[in-house]
TIFI-109777 format. One record per residue (C-alpha): residue in three letters; chain; x, y, z. Coordinates in pm, 1 decimal. Example, Ala and Ser with C-alpha at 12.3 -4.5 7.8 and 13.67 -1.06 7.14 Angstrom:
TIFI-109777
<node ALA,A,<1230.0,-450.0,780.0>>,
<node SER,A,<1367.0,-106.0,714.0>>,
//
This chain:
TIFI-109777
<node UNK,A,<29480.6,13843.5,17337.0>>,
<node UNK,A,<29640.2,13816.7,17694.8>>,
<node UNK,A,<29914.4,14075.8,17764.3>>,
<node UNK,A,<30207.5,14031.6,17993.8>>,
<node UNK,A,<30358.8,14302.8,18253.3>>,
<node UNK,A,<30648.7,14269.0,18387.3>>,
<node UNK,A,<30572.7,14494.8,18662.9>>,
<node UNK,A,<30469.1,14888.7,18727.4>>,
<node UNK,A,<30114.9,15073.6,18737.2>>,
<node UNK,A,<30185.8,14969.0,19092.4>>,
<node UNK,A,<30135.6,14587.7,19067.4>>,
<node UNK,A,<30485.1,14473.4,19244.1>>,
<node UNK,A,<30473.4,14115.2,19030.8>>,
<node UNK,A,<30477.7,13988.5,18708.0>>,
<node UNK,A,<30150.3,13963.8,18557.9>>,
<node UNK,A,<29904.5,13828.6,18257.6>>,
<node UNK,A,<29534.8,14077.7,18162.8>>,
<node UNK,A,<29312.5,13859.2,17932.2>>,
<node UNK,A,<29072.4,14136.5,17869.4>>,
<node UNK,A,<28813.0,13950.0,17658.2>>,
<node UNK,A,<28774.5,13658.1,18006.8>>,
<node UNK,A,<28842.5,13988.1,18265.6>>,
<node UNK,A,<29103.0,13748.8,18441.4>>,
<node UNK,A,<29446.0,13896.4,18555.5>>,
<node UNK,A,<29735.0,13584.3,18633.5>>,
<node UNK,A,<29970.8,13716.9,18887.6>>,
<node UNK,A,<30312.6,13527.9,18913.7>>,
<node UNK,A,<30418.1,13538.8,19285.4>>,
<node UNK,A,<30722.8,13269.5,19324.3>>,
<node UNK,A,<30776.4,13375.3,19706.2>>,
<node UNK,A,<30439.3,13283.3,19831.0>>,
<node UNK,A,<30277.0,13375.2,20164.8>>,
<node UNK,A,<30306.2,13639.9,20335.1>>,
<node UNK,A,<30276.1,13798.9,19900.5>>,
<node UNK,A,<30007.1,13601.0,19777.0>>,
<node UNK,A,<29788.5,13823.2,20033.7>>,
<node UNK,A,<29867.1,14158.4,19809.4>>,
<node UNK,A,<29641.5,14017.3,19531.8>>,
<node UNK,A,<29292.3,14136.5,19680.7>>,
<node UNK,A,<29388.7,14476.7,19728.7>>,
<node UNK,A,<29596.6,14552.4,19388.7>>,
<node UNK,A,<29262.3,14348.6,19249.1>>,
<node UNK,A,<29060.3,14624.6,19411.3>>,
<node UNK,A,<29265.2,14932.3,19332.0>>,
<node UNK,A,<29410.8,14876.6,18978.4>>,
<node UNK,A,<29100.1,14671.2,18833.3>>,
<node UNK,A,<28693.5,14696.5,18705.1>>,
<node UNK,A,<28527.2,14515.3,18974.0>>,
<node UNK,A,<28409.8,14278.5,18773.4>>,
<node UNK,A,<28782.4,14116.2,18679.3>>,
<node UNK,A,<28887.7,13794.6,18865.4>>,
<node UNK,A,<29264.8,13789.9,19018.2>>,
<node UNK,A,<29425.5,13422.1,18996.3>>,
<node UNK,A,<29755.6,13318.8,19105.1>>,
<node UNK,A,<29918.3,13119.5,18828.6>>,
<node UNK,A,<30112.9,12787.2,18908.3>>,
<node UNK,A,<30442.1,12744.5,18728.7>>,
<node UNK,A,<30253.4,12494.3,18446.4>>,
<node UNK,A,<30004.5,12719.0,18391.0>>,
<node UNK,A,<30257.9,13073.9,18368.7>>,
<node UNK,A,<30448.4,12916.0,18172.0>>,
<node UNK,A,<30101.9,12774.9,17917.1>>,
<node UNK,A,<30017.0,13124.8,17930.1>>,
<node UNK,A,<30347.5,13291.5,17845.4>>,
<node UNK,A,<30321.4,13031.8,17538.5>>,
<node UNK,A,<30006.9,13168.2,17465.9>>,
<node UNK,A,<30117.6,13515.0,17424.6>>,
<node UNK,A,<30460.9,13443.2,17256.1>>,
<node UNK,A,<30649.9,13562.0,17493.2>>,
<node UNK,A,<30953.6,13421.0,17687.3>>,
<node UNK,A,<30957.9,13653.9,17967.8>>,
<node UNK,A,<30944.0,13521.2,18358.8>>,
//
């Protein structure tokens, strides 16, 4: 079951863990120069072997559904 952070344990944005696919969804709405945190907060708060996406606004808002959750 994904879970949704608002923010904290460091990780300045909004974001989705689906532990069972190792895939964290980050929801950055100011783009570039941010997107470019995601590798390093990937390397330091993360298992290696997890893959960091940026979600679009379709899918954040699929995955939000997902969870139950009306949070942005």
């Amino acid at each position: 079951m994904p879970k949704f952070h608002k923010r904290g344990r460091g990780i300045w944005f909004p974001h989705i863990v689906i532990e069972e696919t190792k895939e964290v969804y980050f929801r950055i709405e100011s783009g570039f120069p941010s997107t470019m945190a995601v590798t390093p907060m990937m390397e330091k708060y993360f298992p290696s072997d997890y893959k960091g996406y940026i979600a679009s606004p379709e899918c954040w808002e699929r995955l939000l559904k997902e969870i139950g959750t009306l949070e942005h």
